[in-house]
C-alpha positions in Angstrom: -0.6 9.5 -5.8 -3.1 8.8 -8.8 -6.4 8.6 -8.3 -7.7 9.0 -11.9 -5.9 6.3 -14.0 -7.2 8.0 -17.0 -5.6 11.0 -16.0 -2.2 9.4 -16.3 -0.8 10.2 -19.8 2.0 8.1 -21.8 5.3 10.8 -21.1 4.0 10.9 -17.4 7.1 8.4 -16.1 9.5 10.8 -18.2 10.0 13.1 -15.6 10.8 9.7 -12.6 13.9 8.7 -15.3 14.8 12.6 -15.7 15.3 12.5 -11.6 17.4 8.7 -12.2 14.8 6.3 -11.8 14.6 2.7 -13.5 11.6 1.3 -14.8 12.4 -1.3 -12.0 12.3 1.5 -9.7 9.0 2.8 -10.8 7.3 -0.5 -11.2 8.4 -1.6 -7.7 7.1 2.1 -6.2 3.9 1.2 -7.9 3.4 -2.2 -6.3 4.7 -1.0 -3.3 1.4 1.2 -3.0 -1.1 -0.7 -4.7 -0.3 -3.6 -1.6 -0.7 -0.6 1.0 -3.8 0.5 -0.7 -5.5 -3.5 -0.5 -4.6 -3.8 3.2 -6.1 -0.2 3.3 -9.4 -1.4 2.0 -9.2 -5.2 4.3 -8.9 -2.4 7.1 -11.9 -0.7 6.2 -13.6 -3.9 4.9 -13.4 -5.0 8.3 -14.0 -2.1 10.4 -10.6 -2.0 11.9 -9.9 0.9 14.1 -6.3 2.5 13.1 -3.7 1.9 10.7 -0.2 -0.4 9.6 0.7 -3.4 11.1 -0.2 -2.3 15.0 -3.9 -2.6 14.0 -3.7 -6.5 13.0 -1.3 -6.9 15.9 -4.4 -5.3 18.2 -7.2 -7.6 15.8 -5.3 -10.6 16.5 -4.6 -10.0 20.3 -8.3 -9.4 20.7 -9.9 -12.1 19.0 -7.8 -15.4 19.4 -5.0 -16.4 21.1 -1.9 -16.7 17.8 1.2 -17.1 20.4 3.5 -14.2 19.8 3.3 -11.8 17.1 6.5 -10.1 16.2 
């Protein structure tokens, strides 16, 4: 993963399509983990203990009665 956007440089994707991907591919790869990363930050935001989708499940549970959660 990037953590320095500036350290990206212009031939960087070259070696994804060497190794067969699409520029779909590696635009949906990158919005894949820029959503991961916001609900990483609500989950800190909020102080929730723990990770994925079994934190909210455990939030929700805890602090109001939603009906089932699947």
């Amino acid at each position: 993963m990037v953590l320095n956007a500036d350290a990206v440089e212009k031939n960087d994707p070259g070696e994804a399509y060497r190794q067969g991907w699409t520029g779909t591919d590696i635009y949906e790869a990158a919005n894949y983990m820029l959503r991961n990363l916001a609900v990483e930050l609500l989950l800190k935001a909020y102080k929730i203990d723990g990770q994925g989708a079994f934190a909210w499940r455990t939030m929700l549970d805890t602090t109001a009665n939603f009906g089932t959660i699947t």
